[in-house]
Steps between C-alpha positions, in 0.01 A plus 500: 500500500755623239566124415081462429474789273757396290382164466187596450614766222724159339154243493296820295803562254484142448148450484518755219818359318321181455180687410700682235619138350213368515321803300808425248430127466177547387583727229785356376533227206752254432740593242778205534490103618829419613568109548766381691569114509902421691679232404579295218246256458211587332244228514269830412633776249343867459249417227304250747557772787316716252262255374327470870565904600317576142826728404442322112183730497629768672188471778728668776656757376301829485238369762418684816738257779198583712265291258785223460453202745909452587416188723305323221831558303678306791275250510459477140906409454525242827266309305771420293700191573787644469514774696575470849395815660405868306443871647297754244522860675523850264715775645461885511584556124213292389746156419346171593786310626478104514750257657506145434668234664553156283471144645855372552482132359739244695466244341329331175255199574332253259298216640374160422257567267728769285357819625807798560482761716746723741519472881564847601759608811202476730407214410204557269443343167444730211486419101765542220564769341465577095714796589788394699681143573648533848823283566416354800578126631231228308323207739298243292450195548248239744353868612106478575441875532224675304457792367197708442660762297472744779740616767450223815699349735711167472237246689728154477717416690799424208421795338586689869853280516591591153354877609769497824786330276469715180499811759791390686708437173378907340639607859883313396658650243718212487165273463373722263740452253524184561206315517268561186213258592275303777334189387224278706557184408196217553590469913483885524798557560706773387835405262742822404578589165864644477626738183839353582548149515275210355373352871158512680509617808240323697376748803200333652325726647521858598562444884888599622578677140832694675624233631416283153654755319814555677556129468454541133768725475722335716502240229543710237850628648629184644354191294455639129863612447654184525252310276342790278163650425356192313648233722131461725153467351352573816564684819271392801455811735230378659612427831629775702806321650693351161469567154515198249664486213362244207762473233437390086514213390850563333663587855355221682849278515656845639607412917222650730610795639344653877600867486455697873378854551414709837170534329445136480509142702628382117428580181495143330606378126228203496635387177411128575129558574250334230256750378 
């Protein structure tokens, strides 16, 4: 009985706390906007955050918060490209508090016909920026993907591989560094661009990329030391069980070398092979 009464006594106070707030929020005006994007990418800066809240005309502050539509705000700044998700809420001191959260790009794409746009972390495309240039891996090349100048999902099926490969290199630091590019060339299939060394670095597609990968850098440690950087034009990773090594023209009368590895059946110096 005891326990009743006091619940009972704990639902009216709060019935008339939230009365009480309520009564406030109606009177109350907004006297600050305070904008909070993380991060440090800004694909959108504070004058286009303002330019869609109307902050330029000072619309919000002063206004009644019961007489300003908070989810129109919301809705107003996902419309953005940009902008990944936002929350528009004002607290008990009258301060309209808004919280954006940027598109993360992954990865830069520009297709057959020359348009450029970003693939973001989810996969999604999105447009350039005039505002910011991220530093993200590039693909070009034989890729047939459009883009409507609106945030979509990849739809073919080389955009998707170069999607999966560009994502597993951003999730390598060692990658990351190291491989600055992905091009499609006219059998769509993916060659690597190093920053280090002069070869291509012909991938195929993006099936078995950890077990491509690991080959790759079991050639880097065991075959490139002995011959250098620039010795091979081309290193086949295509095939999960060797890698092949293709070298210039200037190292061709060099002996042909098989070099073993736990992580391969052989990794191969095809020197001999006519391109």
């Amino acid at each position: 009985m005891l326990f009743s009464v006091i619940w009972v006594i704990s639902l009216a106070g709060l019935v008339v706390l939230m009365s009480f707030i309520g009564i406030k929020k109606s009177t109350m005006t907004c006297k600050k906007v305070q904008v909070l994007i993380p991060g440090n990418q800004y694909f959108i800066d504070r004058q286009e955050v303002d330019d869609i809240l109307g902050l330029n005309n000072n619309s919000l502050i002063g206004r009644r918060l019961e007489n300003i539509n908070l989810h129109g705000l919301e809705k107003s700044l996902k419309a953005n490209p940009f902008i990944e998700s936002a929350k528009v809420y004002a607290d008990m001191d009258g301060v309209i508090v808004v919280e954006i959260s940027q598109r993360q790009p992954m990865m830069r794409m520009i297709n057959l016909n020359g348009q450029n746009f970003y693939v973001d972390e989810h996969g999604l495309k999105i447009p350039v920026s005039d505002n910011f240039t991220a530093r993200v891996v590039v693909a070009n090349g034989f890729i047939d993907e459009a883009f409507l100048n609106k945030v979509d999902t990849l739809h073919t099926a080389i955009a998707q591989d170069v999607f999966k490969t560009a994502d597993f290199i951003r999730k390598d630091s060692l990658w990351t560094a190291q491989i600055g590019q992905i091009y499609v060339n006219e059998q769509h299939e993916m060659e690597l661009i190093p920053r280090v060394g002069n070869q291509r670095i012909l991938l195929g597609n993006a099936d078995s990329l950890e077990v491509k990968f690991k080959n790759l850098l079991a050639f880097y440690k065991q075959a490139l030391p002995q011959v250098g950087w620039d010795a091979y034009k081309a290193i086949n990773i295509k095939y999960s069980n060797q890698v092949i090594g293709i070298k210039n023209d200037h190292m061709k009368k060099n002996t042909p070398t098989i070099i073993k590895n736990d992580s391969l059946n052989a990794v191969k110096d095809t020197s001999q092979i006519k391109q």
